[in-house]
C-alpha positions in Angstrom: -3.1 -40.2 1.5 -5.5 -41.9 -0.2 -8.9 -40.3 -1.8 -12.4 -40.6 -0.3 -15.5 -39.5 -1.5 -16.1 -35.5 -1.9 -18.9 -33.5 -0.1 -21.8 -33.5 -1.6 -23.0 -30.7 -4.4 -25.8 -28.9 -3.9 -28.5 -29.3 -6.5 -28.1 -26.4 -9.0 -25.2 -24.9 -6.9 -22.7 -23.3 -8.8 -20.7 -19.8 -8.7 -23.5 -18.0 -10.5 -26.1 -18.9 -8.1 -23.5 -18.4 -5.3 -23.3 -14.8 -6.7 -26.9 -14.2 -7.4 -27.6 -15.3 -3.5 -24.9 -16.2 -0.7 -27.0 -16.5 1.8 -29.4 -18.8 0.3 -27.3 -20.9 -0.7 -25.2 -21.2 2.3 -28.5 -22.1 3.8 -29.8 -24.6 1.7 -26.0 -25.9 1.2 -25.8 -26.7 5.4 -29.7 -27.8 5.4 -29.3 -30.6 2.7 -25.9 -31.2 2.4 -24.8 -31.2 6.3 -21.0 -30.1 7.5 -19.1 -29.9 4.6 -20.5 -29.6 0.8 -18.9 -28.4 -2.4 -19.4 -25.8 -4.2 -17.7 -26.2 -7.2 -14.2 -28.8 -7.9 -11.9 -27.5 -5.4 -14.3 -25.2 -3.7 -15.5 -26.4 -0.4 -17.7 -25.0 2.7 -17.3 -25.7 5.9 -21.0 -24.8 7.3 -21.1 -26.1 11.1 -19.6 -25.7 14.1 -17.7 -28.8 14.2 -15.5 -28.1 10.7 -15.3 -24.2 11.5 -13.5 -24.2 14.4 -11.5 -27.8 13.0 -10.5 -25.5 10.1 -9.5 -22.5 12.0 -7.4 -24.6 14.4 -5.5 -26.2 12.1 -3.9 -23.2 10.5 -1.2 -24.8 9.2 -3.4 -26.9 6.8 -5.9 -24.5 6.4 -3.7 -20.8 6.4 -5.0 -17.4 6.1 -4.1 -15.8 2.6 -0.9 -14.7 2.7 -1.7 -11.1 0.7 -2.9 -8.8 3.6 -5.3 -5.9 2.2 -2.3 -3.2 3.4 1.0 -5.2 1.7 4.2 -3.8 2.7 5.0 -1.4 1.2 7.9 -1.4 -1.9 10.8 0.7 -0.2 14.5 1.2 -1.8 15.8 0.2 2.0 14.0 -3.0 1.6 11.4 -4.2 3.4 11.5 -5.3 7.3 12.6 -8.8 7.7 10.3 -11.7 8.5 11.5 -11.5 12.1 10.8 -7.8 12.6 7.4 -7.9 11.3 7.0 -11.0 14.2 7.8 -9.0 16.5 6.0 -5.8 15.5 3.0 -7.6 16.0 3.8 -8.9 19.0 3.9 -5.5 20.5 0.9 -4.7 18.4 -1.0 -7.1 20.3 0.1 -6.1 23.8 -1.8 -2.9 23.7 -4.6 -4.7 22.5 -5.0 -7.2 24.8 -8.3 -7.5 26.9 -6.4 -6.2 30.3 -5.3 -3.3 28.1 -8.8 -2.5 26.5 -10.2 -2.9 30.6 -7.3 -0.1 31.5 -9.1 2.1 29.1 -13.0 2.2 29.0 -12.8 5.7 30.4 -10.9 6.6 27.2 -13.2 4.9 24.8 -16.8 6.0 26.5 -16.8 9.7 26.1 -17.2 8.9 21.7 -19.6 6.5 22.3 -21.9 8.7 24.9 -21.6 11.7 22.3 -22.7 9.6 19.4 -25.7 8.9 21.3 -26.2 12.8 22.3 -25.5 14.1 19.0 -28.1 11.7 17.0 -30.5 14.4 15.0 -34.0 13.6 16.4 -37.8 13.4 14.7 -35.9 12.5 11.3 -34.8 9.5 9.4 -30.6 9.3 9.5 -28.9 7.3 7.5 -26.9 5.3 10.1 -23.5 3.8 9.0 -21.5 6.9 8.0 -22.2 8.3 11.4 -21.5 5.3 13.2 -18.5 4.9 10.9 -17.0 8.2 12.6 -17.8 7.8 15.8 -16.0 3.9 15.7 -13.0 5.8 13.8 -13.0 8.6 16.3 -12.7 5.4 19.2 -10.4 3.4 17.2 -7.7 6.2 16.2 -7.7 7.2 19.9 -6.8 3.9 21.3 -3.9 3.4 18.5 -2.6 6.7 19.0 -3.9 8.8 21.5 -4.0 13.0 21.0 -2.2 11.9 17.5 -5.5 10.7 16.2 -7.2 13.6 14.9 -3.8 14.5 12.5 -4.3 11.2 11.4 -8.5 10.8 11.0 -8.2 12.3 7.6 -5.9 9.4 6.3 -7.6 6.8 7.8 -10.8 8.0 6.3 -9.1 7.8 2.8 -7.9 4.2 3.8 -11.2 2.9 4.3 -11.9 4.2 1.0 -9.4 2.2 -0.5 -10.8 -1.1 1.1 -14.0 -0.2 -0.1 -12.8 0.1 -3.4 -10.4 -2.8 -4.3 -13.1 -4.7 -2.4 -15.7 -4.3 -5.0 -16.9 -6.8 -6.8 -15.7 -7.3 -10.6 -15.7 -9.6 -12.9 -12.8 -10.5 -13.6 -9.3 -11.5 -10.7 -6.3 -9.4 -11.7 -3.0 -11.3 -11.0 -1.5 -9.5 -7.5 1.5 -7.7 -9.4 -0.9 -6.1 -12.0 -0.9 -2.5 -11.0 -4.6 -2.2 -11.6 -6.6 1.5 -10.8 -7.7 0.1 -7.3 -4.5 -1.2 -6.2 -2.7 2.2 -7.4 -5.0 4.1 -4.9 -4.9 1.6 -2.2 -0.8 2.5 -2.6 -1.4 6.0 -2.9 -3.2 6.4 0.4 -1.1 3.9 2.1 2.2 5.8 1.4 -0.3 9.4 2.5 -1.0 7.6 5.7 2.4 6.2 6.1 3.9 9.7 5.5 1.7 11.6 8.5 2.1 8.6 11.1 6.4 8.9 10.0 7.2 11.9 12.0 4.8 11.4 15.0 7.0 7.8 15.6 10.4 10.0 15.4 9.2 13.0 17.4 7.7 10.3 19.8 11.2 8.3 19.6 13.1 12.1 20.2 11.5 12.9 22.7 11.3 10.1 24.8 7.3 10.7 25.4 6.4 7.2 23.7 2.5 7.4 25.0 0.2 4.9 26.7 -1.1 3.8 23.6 -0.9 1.1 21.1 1.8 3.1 19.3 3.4 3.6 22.3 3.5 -0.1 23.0 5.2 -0.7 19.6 7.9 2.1 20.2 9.3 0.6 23.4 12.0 -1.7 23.2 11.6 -5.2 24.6 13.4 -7.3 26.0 14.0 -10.4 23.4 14.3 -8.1 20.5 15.3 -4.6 21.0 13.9 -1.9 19.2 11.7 -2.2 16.3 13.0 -0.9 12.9 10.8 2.2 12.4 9.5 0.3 9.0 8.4 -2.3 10.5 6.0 -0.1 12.5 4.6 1.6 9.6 3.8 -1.4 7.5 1.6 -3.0 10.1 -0.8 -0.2 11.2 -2.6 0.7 8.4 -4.5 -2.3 8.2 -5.1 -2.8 12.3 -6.1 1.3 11.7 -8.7 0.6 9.4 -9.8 -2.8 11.2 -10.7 -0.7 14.6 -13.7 0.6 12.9 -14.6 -0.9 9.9 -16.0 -4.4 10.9 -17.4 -3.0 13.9 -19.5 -0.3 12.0 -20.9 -3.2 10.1 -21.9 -4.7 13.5 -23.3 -1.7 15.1 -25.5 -1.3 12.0 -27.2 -4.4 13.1 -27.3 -3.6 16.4 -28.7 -0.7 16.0 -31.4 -2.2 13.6 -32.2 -4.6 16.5 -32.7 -2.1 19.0 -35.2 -0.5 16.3 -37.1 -3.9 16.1 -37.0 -5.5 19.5 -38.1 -2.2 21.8 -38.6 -4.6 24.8 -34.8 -5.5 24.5 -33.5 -1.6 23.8 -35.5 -1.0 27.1 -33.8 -3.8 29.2 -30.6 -2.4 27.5 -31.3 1.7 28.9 -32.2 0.4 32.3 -28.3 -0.6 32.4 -27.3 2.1 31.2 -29.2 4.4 33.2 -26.5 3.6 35.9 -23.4 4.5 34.0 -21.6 7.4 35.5 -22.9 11.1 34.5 -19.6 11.5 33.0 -18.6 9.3 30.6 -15.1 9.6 31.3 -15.6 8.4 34.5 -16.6 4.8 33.1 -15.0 2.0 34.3 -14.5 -2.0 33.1 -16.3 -2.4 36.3 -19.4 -0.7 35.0 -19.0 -2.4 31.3 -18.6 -5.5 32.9 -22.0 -4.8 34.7 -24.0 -4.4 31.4 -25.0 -7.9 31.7 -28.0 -7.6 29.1 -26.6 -5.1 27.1 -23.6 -7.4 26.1 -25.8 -10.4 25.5 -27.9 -8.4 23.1 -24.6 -7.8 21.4 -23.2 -11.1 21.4 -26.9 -12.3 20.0 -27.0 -10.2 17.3 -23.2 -11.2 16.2 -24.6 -14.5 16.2 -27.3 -13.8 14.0 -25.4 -11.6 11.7 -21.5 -12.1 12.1 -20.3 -9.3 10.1 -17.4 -11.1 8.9 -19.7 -14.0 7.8 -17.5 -16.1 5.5 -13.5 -16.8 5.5 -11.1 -17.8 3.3 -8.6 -20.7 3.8 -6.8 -22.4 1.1 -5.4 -25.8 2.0 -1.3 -26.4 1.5 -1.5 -30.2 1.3 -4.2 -32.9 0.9 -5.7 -33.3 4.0 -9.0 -34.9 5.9 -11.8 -32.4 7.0 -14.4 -34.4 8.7 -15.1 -37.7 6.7 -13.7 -36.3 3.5 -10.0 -35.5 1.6 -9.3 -32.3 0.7 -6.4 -32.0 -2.2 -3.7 -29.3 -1.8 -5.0 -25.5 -3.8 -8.3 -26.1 -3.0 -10.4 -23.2 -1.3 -12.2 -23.8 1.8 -14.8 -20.8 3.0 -15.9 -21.0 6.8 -19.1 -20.3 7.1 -20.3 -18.2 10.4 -23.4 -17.6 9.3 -24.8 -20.5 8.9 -22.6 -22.4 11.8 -24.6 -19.9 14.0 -27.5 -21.5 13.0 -26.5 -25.2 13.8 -29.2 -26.3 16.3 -26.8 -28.9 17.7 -25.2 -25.6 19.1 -28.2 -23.2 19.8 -31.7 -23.5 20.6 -34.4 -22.0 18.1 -31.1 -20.6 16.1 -32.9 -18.6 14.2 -34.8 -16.7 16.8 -33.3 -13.0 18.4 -33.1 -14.1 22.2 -30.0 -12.4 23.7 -31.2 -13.9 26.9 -29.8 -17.8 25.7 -26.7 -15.7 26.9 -27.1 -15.3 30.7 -27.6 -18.0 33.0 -30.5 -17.8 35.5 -28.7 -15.1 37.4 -28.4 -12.8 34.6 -25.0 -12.8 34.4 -23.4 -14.0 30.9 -22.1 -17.2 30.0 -21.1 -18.4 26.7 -23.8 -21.2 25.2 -22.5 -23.1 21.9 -20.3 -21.8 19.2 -19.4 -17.9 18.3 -17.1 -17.4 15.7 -18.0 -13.7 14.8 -14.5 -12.9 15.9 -12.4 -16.1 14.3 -11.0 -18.3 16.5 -7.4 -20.3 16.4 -4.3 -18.6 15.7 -5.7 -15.8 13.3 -8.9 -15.0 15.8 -9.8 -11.3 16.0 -6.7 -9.5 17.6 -9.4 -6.3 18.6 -11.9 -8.5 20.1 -11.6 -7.0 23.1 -11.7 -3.6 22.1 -14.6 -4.2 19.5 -16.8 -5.5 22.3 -16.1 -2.9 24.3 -16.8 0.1 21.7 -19.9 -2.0 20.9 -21.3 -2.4 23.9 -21.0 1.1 24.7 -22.3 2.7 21.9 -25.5 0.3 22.6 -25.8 1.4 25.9 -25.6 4.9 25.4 -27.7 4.7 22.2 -30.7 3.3 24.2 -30.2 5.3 27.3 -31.1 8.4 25.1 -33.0 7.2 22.2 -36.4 5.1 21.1 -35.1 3.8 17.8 -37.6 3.2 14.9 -37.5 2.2 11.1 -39.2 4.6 8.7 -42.3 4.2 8.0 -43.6 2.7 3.9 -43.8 -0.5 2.5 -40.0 -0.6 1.2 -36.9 -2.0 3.3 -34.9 0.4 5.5 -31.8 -1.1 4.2 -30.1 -3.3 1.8 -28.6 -6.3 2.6 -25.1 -6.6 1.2 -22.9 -9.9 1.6 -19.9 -9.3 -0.3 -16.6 -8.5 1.7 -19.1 -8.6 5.1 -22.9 -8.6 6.6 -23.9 -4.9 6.2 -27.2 -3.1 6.0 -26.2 -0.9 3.5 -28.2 2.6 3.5 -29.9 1.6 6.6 -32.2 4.6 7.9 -33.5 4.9 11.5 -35.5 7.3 13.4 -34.8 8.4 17.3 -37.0 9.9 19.5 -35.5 10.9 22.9 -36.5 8.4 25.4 -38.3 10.4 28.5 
């Protein structure tokens, strides 16, 4: 394949000024240099809709990293075979599936409604740790059912262990150096490991397999049998940790938005005023009714995708849009500011969750949204991310008026490294009369 010319540079773009400011320089990388523009030799970024979703199509030229954040883990019976671990997700994915997230609002509401009850009123809260627990508290449920609080404890220690090979550091270890992050990552992935092992065997003994994504992995399928008990373990930990943790850095913005758009948090309680009393008693007939309240959602995604920039490396020299691409080189997709194409969205950078129901009210899907992926490695817990979302926004402004704190200073932080997140954002709640 013969070489064309590269993407443009942006004028005094370079890995330090990437580090000093992402955003900005995402920004000013899509405004002057258009869809595709270099960062440094080797180092692209796709920044609008049209080479996004072209890169996350064509996986085979543009794969995922191979090194998941949970690698299997090292056992003296080997490790499942390539085919095992196919099919382990497979059945991963039935119980994740929106028809399966729809079977179980009812199961998934009652968290969500006592998130919103349990907020400390007249105070300023600091918001993520407690939406963090109530997401976990959803998320461990719908993987494993009444087995979920035994196994909160691990999970918590998990996320930990994200949080902390995920930090920022100078300098790239090689993936076999055993470095102080990676040894905890191990140590609480074997601790998890060790608590789910004999809930899968008393499960399997007893013949009670449960209605739940574990369950779903447990029974035997047609093509392939059962799955080697192995295989099961390696591939929950990181779907465990994944049920919560982008979501939490969602609902922080959410909740932000519901703080800084009143007139929106009020359209959003007038939905939820007609949820059942009981929670339990919730339905996917009454999510799917929450017309406004999952436009508001969908808009703030938009705005600020929590998973705002992904990682591709190419495997051969290949065309993206009007320019070659040589094999090794890094392409990062860029959410952020492809939500911000105005080819794809009126006024992009405006809040206006209605540009997501038609005239009727009822939703429709205007431009590009990539907040969840798309192509063969979209979001697998979509479904279920939407619907803990939307819920805990309902609920949240059916019982509460949500304000910053008052003084000059920021309620938050914005962080941009491993996601979006408001880090240390504080809000107040009055009860809403």
């Amino acid at each position: 394949m013969g070489r064309t010319n590269e993407p443009p540079r942006v004028p005094g773009g370079s890995f330090a000024a990437w580090s000093r400011d992402r955003l900005t320089l995402a920004r000013r990388g899509a405004d002057e240099c258009g869809d595709v523009w270099q960062l440094e030799p080797g180092v692209y970024v796709a920044a609008t809709a049209g080479p996004c979703e072209e890169v996350l199509h064509r996986a085979q030229d543009f794969p995922k990293a191979s090194s998941p954040l949970f690698p299997p883990l090292k056992r003296s019976s080997g490790a499942p075979t390539p085919e095992a671990r196919a099919h382990a997700h497979a059945a991963r994915m039935r119980g994740l599936r929106p028809q399966a997230v729809a079977a179980r609002i009812g199961e998934i509401a009652p968290a969500a409604a006592r998130f919103a009850d349990q907020w400390p009123t007249g105070q300023d809260v600091e918001v993520l740790p407690a939406v963090r627990d109530a997401l976990a508290e959803i998320g461990l449920r719908y993987l494993f059912s009444e087995d979920a609080p035994t196994l909160l404890p691990f999970a918590a220690q998990l996320f930990l262990a994200r949080e902390v090979i995920e930090r920022p550091s100078r300098w790239v270890w090689p993936r076999w150096i055993p470095t102080p992050a990676r040894r905890f990552r191990t140590r609480q992935q074997v601790a998890f490991t060790n608590a789910l092992r004999p809930i899968v065997r008393r499960r399997r003994s007893s013949g009670q397999l449960g209605d739940d994504v574990l369950g779903q992995m447990l029974r035997p399928s047609s093509r392939y049998g059962l799955l080697p008990e192995e295989a099961i373990l390696d591939t929950l930990p990181g779907i465990t940790v994944a049920t919560f943790e982008t979501p939490s850095r969602a609902a922080g913005w959410i909740l932000l938005h519901l703080a800084r758009h009143p007139q929106a948090a009020g359209r959003v309680a007038a939905e939820a005023a007609l949820l059942p009393a009981d929670p339990a008693a919730t339905t996917s007939a009454h999510l799917d009714r929450l017309h406004y309240t999952q436009a508001l959602v969908h808009e703030v995604l938009r705005l600020h995708p929590p998973s705002w920039l992904l990682t591709r490396r190419t495997t051969r020299q290949t065309q993206l849009t009007d320019y070659t691409i040589d094999a090794g080189s890094t392409v990062l997709v860029c959410p952020y500011t492809a939500h911000r194409d105005a080819r794809e969205h009126f006024e992009p950078d405006q809040f206006q969750p209605e540009r997501w129901l038609d005239d009727s009210g009822s939703p429709v899907k205007p431009g590009v949204f990539l907040s969840f992926g798309t192509g063969p490695h979209g979001c697998e817990g979509a479904a279920l991310a939407m619907a803990m979302l939307t819920l805990l926004t309902a609920q949240t402004a059916r019982c509460h008026h949500l304000s910053e704190p008052p003084g000059p200073g920021p309620s938050y932080q914005l962080a941009t490294f491993g996601g979006l997140t408001t880090v240390g954002l504080r809000l107040r709640a009055t009860l809403r009369s």
